[in-house]
C-alpha positions as CSV (number, residue, x, y, z in Angstrom):
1,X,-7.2,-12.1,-7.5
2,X,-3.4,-12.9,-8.5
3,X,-1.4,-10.7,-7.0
4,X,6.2,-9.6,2.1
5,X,6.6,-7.4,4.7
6,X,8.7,-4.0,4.5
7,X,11.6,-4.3,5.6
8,X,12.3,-2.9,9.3
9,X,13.3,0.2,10.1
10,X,15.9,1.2,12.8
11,X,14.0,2.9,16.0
12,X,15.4,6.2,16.4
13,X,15.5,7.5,20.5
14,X,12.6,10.2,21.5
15,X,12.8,13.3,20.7
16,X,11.0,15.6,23.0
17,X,12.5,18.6,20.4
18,X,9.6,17.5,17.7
19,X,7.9,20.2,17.1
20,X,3.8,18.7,17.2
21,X,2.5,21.9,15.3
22,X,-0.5,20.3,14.4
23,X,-1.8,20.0,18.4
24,X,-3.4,23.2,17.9
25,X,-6.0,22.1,15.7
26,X,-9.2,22.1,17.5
27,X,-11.1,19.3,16.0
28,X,-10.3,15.9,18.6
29,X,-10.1,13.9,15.2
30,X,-7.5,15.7,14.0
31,X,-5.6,15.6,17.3
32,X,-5.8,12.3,17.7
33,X,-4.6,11.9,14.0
34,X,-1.5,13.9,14.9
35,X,-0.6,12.6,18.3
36,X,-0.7,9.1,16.8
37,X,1.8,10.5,13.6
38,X,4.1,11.7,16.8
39,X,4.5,7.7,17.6
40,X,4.4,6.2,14.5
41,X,7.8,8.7,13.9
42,X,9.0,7.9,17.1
43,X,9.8,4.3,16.6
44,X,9.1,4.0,12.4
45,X,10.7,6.9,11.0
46,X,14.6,7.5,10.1
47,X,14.9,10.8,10.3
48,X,13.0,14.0,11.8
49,X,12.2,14.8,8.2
50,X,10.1,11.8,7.3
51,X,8.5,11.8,10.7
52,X,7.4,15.2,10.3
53,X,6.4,14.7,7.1
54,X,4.3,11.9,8.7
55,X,3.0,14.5,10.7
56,X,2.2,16.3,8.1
57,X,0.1,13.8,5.8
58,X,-1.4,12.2,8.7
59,X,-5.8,12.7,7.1
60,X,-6.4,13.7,3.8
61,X,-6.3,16.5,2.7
62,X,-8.0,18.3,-0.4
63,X,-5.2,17.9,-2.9
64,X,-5.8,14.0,-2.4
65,X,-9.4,13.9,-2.9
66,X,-9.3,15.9,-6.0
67,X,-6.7,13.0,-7.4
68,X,-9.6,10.5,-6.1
69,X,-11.8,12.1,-8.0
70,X,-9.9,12.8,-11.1
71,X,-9.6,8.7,-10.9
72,X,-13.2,8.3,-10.8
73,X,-14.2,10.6,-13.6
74,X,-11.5,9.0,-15.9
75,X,-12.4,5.3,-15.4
76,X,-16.2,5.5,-15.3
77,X,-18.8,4.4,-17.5
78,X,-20.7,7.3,-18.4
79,X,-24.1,4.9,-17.7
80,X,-22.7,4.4,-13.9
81,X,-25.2,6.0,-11.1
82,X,-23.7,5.0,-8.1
83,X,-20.5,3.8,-6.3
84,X,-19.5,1.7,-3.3
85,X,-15.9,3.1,-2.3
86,X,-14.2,0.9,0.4
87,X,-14.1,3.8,3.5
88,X,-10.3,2.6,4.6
89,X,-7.4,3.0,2.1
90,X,-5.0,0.3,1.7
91,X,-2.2,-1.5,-0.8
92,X,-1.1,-4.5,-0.7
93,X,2.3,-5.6,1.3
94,X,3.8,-6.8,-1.5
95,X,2.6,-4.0,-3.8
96,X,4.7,-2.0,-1.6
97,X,7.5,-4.1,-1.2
98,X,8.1,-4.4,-4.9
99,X,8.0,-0.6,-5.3
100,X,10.7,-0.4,-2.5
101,X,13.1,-2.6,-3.5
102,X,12.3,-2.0,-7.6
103,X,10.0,0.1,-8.9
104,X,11.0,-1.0,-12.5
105,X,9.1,-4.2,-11.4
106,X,5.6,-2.1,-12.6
107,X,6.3,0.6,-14.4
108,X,9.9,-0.4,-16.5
109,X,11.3,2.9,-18.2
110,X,8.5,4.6,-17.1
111,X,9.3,4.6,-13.7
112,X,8.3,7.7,-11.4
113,X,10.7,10.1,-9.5
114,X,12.1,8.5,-6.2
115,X,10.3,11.4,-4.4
116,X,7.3,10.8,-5.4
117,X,7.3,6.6,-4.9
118,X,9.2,7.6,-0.8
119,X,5.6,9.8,-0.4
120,X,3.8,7.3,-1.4
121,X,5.2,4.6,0.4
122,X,5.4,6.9,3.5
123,X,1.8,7.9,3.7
124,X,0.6,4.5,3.0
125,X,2.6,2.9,6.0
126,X,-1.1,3.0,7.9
127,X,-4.6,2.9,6.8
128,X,-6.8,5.9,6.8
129,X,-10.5,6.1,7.1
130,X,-12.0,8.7,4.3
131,X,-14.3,11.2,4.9
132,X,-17.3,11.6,2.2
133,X,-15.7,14.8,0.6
134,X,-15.0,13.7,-3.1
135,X,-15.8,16.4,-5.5
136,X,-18.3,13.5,-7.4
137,X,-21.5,14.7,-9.2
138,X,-22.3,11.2,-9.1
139,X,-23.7,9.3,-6.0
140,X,-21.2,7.6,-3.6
141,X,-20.9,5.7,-0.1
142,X,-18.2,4.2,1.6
143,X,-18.3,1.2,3.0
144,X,-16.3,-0.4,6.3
145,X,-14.7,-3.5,5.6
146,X,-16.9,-4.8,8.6
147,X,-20.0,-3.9,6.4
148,X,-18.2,-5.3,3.3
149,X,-18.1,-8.6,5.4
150,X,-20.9,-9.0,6.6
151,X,-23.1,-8.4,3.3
152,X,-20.8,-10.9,1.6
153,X,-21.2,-13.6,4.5
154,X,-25.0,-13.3,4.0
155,X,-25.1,-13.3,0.6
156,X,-21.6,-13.7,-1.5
157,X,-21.3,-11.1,-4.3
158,X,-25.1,-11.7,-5.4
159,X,-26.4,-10.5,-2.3
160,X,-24.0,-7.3,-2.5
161,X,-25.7,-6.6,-6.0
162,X,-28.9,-7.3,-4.8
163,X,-27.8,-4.2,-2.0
164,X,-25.8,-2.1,-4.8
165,X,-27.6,-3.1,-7.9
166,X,-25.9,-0.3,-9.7
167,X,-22.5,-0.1,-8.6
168,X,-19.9,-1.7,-10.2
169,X,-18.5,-3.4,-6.9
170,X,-16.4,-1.8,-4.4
171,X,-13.4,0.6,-4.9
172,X,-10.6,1.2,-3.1
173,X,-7.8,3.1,-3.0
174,X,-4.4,3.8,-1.6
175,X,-3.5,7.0,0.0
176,X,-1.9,9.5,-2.5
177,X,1.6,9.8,-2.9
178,X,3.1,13.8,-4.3
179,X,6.1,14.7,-5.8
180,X,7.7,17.7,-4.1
181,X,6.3,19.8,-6.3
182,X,3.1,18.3,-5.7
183,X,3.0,18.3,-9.8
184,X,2.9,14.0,-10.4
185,X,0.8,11.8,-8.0
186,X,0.3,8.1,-7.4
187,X,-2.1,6.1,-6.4
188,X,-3.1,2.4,-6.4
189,X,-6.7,1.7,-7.3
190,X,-9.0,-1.7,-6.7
191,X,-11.9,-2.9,-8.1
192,X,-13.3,-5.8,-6.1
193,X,-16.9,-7.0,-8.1
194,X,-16.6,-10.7,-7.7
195,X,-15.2,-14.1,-6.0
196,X,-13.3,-13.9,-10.0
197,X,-13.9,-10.5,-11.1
198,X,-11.5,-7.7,-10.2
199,X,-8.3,-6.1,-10.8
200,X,-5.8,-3.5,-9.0
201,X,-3.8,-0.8,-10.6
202,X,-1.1,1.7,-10.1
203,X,-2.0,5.1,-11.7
204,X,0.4,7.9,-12.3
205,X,-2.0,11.7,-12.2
206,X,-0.2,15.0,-13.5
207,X,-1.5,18.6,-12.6
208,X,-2.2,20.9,-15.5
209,X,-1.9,24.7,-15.3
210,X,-5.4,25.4,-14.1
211,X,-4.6,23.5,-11.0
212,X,-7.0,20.3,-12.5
213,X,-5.4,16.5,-12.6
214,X,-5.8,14.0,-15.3
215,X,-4.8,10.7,-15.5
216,X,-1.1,10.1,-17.0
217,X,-0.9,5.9,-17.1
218,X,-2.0,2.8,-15.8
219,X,-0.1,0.0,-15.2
220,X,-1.9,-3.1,-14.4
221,X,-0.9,-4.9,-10.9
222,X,-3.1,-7.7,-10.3
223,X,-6.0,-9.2,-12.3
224,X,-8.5,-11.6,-11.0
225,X,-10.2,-14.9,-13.4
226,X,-12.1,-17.9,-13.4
227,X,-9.7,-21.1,-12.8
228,X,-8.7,-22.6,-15.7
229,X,-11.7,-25.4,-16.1
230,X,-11.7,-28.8,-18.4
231,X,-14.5,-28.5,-21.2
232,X,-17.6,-29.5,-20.3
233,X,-19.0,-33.0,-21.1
234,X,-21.1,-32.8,-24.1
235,X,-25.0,-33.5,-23.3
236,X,-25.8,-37.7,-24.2
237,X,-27.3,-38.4,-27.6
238,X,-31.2,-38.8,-27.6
């Protein structure tokens, strides 16, 4: 697959004031989830703002999923009858560090509001673990990278299609970044099917006036080949 850190951010001192609105939530999950967005704006966030809007964004919610899902019904073959989805979200570093110090770097004059690349850089500062509520008509299940692992190390990518015979290797996606109208979305998108098969992608979603998202453009990050190879000998004369 052809494909640096963020740059630090200043720690900011406690403070107690931060209102942790979330805490009432009864499910553990989601406490945990919010207590642990109550650090991370402790010591990464600038402002109250971001960290609450940290706070805020900490699981999924359904807005996100329905851009998953938009993603999935525009990309797929319409032959496709089931699909292994990487269960953790994730970009790459340096996906990240190009849209924070120049976004033109992907998308040129087509660039998206700052809002909406500061959301998506802000809710993809940590990995989050989906939960198996994609409105798919299709059959899906997500898979742990420790799973991933471990049916690769027994059997490289044949022995994962031996598993998955019908999926079209694994997909993964980013957490979803929203304008503040929640009108535009981002999200990065992987398709990992081979030691020289992939590709990743940024995509850019907008929300129509029935409330229903649709894919707006693709622009193409990283794109994974065979090595370039010298021709093959040609077979001895008889």
């Amino acid at each position: 697959m052809k494909m640096a850190p963020s740059p630090a951010v200043p720690v900011i001192p406690r403070t107690p004031e931060l209102p942790i609105r979330d805490m009432w939530i009864k499910s553990p999950t989601r406490q945990l989830a919010a207590l642990l967005a109550v650090m991370l704006s402790y010591f990464g966030h600038p402002t109250c703002a971001s960290a609450q809007a940290a706070l805020d964004r900490v699981l999924l919610d359904d807005g996100e999923y329905e851009v998953l899902a938009a993603v999935l019904d525009h990309g797929l073959n319409a032959d496709t009858l089931r699909l292994v989805i990487a269960a953790d979200t994730q970009v790459q570093r340096r996906v990240q560090a190009n849209l924070a110090s120049d976004p033109h770097y992907y998308f040129g004059d087509e660039t998206p509001s700052a809002p909406l690349i500061d959301d998506f850089l802000l809710v993809n500062q940590q990995q989050t673990r989906l939960e198996a509520r994609l409105p798919l008509d299709i059959e899906y299940q997500l898979l742990s990278q420790a799973d991933l692992n471990a049916v690769l190390a027994a059997g490289g990518w044949p022995g994962f299609y031996d598993k998955y015979p019908t999926a079209p290797g694994v997909l993964r996606f980013s957490r979803v970044g929203f304008d503040a109208q929640s009108h535009t979305a981002l999200v990065a998108v992987e398709q990992l099917c081979g030691s020289e098969c992939g590709a990743g992608r940024l995509m850019t979603l907008s929300r129509d006036d029935t409330e229903q998202w649709h894919v707006q453009a693709s622009y193409l990050v990283w794109l994974a080949g065979p090595a370039e190879r010298p021709a093959p000998e040609p077979p001895p004369a008889d």
